[in-house]
N, CA, C and O atoms as CSV, one atom per row, in Angstrom:
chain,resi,resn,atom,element,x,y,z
A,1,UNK,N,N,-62.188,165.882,26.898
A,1,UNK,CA,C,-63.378,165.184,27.362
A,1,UNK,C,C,-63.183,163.687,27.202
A,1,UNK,O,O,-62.770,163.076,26.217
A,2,UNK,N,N,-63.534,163.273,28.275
A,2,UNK,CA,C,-63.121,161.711,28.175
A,2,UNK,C,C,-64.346,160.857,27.721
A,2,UNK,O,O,-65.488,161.244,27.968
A,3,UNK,N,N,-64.114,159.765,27.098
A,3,UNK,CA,C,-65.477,158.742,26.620
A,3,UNK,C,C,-65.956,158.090,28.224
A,3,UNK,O,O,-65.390,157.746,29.262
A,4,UNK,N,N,-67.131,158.157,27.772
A,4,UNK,CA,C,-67.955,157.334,29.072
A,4,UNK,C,C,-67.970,155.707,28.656
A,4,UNK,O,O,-68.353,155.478,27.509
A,5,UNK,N,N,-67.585,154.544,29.492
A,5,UNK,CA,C,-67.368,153.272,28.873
A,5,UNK,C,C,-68.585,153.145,29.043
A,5,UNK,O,O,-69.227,153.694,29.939
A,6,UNK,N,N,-69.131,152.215,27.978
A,6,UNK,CA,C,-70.607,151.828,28.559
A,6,UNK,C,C,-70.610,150.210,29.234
A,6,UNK,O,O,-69.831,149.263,29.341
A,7,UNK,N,N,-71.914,150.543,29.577
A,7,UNK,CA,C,-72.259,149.866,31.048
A,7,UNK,C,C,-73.189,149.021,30.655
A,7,UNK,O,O,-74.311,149.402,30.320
A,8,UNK,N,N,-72.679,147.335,30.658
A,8,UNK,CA,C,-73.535,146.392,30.021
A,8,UNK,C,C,-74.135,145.773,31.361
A,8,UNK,O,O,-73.265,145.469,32.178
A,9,UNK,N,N,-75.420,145.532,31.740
A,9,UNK,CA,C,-75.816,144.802,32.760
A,9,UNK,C,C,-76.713,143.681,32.033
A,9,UNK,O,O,-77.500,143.706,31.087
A,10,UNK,N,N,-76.152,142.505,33.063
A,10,UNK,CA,C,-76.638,141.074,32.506
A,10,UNK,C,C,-77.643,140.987,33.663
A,10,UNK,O,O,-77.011,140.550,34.625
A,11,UNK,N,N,-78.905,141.202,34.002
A,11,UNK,CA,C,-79.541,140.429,34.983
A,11,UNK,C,C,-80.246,138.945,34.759
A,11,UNK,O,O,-81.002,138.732,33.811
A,12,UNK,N,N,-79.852,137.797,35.902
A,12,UNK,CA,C,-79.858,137.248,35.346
A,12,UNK,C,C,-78.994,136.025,35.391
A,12,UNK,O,O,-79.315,134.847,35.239
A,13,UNK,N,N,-77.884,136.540,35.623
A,13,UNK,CA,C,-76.546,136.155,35.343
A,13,UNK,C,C,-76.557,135.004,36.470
A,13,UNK,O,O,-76.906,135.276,37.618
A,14,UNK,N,N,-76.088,133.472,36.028
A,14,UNK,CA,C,-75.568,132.657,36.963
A,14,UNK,C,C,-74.794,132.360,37.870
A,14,UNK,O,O,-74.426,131.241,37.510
A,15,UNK,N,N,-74.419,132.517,38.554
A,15,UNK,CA,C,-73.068,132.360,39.503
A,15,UNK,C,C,-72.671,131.287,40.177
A,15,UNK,O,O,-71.681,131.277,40.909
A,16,UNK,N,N,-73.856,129.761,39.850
A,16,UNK,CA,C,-73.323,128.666,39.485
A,16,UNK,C,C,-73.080,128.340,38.427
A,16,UNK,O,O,-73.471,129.067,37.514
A,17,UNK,N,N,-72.355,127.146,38.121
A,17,UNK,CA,C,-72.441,126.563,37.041
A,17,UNK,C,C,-73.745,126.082,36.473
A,17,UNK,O,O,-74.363,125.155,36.997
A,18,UNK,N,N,-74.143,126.684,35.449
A,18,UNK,CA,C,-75.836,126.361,34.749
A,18,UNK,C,C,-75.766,125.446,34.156
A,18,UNK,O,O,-74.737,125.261,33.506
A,19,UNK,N,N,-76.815,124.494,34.123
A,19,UNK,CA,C,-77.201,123.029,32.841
A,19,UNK,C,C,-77.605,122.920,32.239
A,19,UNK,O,O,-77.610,121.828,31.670
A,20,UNK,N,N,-78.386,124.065,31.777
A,20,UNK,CA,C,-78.872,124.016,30.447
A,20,UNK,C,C,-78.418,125.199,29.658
A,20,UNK,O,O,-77.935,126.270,30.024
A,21,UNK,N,N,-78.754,124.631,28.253
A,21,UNK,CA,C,-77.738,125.119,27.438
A,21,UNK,C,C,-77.878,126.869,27.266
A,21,UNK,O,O,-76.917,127.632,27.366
A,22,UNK,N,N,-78.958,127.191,27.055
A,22,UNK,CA,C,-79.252,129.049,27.364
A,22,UNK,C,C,-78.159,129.618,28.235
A,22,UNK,O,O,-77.145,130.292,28.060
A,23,UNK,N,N,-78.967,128.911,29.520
A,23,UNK,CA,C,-78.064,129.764,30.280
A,23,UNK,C,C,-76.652,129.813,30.497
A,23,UNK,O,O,-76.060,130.694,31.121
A,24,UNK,N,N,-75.937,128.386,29.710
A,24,UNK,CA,C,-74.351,128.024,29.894
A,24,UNK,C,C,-74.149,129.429,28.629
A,24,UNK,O,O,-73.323,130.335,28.736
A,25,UNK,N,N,-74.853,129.310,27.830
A,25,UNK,CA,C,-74.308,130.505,26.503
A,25,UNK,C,C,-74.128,131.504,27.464
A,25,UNK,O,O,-73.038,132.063,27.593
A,26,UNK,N,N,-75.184,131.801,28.207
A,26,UNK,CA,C,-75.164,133.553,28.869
A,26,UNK,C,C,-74.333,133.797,29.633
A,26,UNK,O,O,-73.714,134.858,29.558
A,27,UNK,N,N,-74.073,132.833,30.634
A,27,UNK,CA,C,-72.935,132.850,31.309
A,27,UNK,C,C,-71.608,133.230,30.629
A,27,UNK,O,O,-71.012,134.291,30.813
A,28,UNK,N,N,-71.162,132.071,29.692
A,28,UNK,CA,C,-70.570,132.575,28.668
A,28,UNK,C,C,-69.837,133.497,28.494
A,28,UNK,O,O,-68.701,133.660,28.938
A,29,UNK,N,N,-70.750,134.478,27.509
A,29,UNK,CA,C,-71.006,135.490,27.061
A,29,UNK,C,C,-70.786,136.778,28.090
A,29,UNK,O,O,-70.188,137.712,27.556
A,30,UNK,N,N,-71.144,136.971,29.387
A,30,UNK,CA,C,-71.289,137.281,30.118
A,30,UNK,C,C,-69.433,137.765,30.671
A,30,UNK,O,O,-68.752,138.790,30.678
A,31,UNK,N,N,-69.309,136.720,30.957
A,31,UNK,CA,C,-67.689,136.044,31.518
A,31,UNK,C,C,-66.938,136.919,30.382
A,31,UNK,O,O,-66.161,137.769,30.818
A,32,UNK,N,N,-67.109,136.786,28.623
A,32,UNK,CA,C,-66.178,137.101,27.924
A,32,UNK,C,C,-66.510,138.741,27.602
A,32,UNK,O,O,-65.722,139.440,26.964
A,33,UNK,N,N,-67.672,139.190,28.091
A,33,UNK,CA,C,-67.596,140.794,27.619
A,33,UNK,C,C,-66.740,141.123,29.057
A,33,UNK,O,O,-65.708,141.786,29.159
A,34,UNK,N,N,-67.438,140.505,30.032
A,34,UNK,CA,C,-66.604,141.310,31.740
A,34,UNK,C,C,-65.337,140.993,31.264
A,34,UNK,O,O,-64.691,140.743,32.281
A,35,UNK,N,N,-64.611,140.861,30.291
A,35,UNK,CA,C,-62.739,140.539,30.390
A,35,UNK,C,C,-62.913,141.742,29.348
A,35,UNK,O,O,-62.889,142.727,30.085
A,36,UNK,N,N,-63.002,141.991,28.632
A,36,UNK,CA,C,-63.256,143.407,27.504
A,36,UNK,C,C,-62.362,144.409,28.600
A,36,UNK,O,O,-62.318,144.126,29.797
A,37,UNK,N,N,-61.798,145.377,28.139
A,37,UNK,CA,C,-62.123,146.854,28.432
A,37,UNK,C,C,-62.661,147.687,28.318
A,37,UNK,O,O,-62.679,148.690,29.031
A,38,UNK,N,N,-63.518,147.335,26.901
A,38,UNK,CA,C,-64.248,148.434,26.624
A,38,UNK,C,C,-65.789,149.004,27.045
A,38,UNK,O,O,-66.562,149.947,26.875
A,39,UNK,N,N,-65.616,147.557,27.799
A,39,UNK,CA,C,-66.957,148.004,28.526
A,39,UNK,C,C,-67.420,147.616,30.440
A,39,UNK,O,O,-67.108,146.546,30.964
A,40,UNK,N,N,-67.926,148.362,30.937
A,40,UNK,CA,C,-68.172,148.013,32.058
A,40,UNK,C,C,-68.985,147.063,32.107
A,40,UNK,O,O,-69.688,147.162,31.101
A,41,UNK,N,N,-69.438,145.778,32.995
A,41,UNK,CA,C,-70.122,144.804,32.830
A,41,UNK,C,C,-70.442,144.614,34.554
A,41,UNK,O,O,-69.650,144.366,35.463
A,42,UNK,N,N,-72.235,144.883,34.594
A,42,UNK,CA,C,-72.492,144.645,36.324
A,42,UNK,C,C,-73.334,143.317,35.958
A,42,UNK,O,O,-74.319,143.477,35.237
A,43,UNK,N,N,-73.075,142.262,36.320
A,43,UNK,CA,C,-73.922,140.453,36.656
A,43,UNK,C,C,-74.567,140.691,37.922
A,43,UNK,O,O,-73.915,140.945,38.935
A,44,UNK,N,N,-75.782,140.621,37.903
A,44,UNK,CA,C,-76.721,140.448,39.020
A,44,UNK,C,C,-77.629,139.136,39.047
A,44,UNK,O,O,-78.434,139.269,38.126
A,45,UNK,N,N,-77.764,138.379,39.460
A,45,UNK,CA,C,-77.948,136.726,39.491
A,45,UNK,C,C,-79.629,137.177,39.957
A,45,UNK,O,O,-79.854,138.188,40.621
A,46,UNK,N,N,-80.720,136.233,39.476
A,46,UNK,CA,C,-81.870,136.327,39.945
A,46,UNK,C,C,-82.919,135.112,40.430
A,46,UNK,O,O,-84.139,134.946,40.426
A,47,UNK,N,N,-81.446,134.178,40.953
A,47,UNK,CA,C,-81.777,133.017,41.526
A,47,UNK,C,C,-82.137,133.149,42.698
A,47,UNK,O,O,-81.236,133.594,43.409
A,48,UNK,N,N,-83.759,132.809,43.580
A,48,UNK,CA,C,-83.839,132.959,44.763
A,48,UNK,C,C,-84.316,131.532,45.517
A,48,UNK,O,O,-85.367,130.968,45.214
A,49,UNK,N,N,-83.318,130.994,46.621
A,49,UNK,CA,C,-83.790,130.041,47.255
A,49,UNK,C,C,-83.977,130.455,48.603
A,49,UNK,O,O,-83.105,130.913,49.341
A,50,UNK,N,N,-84.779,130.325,48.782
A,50,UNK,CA,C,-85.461,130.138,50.591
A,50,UNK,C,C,-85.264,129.292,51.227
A,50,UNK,O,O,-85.840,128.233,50.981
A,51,UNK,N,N,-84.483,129.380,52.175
A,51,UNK,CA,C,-84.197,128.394,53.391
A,51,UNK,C,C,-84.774,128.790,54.795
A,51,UNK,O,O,-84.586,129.943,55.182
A,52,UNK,N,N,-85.532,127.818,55.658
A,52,UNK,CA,C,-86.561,128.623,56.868
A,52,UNK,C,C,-85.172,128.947,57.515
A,52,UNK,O,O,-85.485,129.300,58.652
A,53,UNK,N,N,-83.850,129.019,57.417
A,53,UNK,CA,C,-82.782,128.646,58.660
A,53,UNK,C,C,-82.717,130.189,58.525
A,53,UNK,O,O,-82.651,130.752,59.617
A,54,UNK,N,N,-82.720,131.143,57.262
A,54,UNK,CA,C,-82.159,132.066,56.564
A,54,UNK,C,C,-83.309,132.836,56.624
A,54,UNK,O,O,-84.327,132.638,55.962
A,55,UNK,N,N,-83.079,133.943,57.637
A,55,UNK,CA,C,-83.956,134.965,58.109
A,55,UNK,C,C,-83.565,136.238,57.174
A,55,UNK,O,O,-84.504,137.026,57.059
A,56,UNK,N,N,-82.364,136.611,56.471
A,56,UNK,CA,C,-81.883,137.701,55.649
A,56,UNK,C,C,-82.184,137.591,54.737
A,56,UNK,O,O,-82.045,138.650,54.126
A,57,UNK,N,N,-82.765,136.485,53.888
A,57,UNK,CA,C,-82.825,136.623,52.266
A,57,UNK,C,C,-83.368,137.764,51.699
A,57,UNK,O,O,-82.757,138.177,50.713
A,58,UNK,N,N,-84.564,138.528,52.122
A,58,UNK,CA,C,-85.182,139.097,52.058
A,58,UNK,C,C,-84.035,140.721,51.293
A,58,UNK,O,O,-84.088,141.333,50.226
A,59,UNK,N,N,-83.336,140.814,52.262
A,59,UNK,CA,C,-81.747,141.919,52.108
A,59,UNK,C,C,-81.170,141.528,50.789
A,59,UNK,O,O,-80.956,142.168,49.760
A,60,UNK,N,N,-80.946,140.043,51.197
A,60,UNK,CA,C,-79.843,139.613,49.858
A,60,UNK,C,C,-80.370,139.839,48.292
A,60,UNK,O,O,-79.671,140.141,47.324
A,61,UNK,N,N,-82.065,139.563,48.335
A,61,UNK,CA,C,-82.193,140.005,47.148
A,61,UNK,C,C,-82.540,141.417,46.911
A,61,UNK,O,O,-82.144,142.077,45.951
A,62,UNK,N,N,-83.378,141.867,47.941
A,62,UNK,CA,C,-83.426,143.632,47.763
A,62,UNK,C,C,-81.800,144.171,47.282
A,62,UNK,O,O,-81.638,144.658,46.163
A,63,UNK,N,N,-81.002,144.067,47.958
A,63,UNK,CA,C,-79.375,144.253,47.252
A,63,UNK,C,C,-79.266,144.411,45.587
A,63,UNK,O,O,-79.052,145.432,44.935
A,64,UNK,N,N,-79.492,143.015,45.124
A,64,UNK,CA,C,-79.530,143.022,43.973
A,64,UNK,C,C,-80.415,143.617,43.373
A,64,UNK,O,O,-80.101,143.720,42.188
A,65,UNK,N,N,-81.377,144.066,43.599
A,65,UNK,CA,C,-82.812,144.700,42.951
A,65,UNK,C,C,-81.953,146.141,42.485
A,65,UNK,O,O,-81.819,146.833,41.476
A,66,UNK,N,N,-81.442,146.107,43.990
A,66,UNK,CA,C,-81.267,147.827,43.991
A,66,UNK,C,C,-80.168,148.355,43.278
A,66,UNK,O,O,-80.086,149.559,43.035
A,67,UNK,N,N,-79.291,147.503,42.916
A,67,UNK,CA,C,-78.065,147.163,42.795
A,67,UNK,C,C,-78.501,147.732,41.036
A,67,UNK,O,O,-78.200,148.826,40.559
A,68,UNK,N,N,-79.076,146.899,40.515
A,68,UNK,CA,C,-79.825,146.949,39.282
A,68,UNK,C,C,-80.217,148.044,38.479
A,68,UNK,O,O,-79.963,148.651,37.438
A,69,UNK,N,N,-81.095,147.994,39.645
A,69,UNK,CA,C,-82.065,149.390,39.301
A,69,UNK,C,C,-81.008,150.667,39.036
A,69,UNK,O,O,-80.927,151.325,37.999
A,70,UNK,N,N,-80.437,150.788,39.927
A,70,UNK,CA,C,-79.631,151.806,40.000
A,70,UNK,C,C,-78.231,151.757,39.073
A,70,UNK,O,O,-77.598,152.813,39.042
A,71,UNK,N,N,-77.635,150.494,38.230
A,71,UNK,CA,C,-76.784,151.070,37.411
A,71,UNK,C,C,-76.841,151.773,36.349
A,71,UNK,O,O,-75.798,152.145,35.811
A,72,UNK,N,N,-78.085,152.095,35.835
A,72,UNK,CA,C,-78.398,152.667,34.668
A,72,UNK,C,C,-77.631,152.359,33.337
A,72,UNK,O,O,-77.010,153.223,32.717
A,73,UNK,N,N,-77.714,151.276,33.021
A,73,UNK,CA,C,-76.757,150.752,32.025
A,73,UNK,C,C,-77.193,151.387,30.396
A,73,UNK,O,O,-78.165,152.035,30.011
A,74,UNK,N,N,-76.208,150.958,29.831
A,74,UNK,CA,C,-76.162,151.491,28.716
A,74,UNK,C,C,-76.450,150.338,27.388
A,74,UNK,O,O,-76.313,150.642,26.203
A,75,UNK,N,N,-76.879,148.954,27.892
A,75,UNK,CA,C,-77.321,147.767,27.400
A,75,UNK,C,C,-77.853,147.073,28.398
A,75,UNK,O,O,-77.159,147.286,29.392
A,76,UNK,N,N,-78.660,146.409,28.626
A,76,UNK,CA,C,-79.629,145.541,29.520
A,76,UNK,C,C,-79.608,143.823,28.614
A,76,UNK,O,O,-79.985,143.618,27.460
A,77,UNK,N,N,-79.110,142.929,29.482
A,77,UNK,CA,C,-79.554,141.906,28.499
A,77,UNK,C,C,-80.190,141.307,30.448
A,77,UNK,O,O,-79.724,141.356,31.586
A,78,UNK,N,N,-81.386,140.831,29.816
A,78,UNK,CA,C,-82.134,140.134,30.883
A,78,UNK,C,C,-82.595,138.495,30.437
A,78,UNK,O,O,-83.140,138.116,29.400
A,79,UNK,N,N,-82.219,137.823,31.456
A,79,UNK,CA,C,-82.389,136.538,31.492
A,79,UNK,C,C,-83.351,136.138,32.469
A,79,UNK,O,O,-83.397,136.643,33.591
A,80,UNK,N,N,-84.101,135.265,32.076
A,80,UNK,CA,C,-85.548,134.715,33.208
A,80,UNK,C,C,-85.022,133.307,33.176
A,80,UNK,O,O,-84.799,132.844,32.057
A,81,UNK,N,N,-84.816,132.640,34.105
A,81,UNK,CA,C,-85.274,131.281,34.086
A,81,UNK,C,C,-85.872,130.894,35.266
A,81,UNK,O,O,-86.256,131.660,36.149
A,82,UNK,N,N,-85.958,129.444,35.266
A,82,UNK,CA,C,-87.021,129.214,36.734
A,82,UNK,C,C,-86.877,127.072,36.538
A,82,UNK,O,O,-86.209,126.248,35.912
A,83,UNK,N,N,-87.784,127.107,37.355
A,83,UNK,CA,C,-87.722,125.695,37.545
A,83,UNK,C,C,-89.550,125.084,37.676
A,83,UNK,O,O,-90.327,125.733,38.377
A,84,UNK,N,N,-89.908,124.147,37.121
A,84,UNK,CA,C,-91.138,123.982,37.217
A,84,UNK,C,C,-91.359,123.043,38.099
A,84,UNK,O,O,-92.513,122.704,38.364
């Protein structure tokens, strides 16, 4: 019987370079478990910008929702940020 790796999901996760300091840690952090073997690691980013040019966004983030929802991870670390 083989071990099941577990399955860390970061939602959340930046996929620019972040400026403040939280989110540079998570990123981080993020970057150095996904090099591990011992664990699977899914980054789903929950940055949404709207552009009127960009008729699909709507897809691009349902993707990730679903994407989410559905890995059933075996650790959840969730990150909120936003802009005021």
């Amino acid at each position: 019987m083989q071990n099941k790796i577990p399955v860390i999901l970061f939602f959340g996760y930046r996929f620019d370079f972040p400026s403040v300091g939280g989110l540079i840690w998570t990123k981080k952090i993020a970057d150095f478990v996904g090099q591990n073997k011992n664990f699977k690691v899914k980054k789903i980013g929950n940055d949404i910008t709207i552009d009127k040019a960009d008729i699909i966004f709507p897809l691009r983030y349902l993707k990730d929702a679903l994407n989410a929802f559905f890995t059933n991870p075996d650790i959840a670390i969730l990150s909120d940020y936003g802009e005021s």
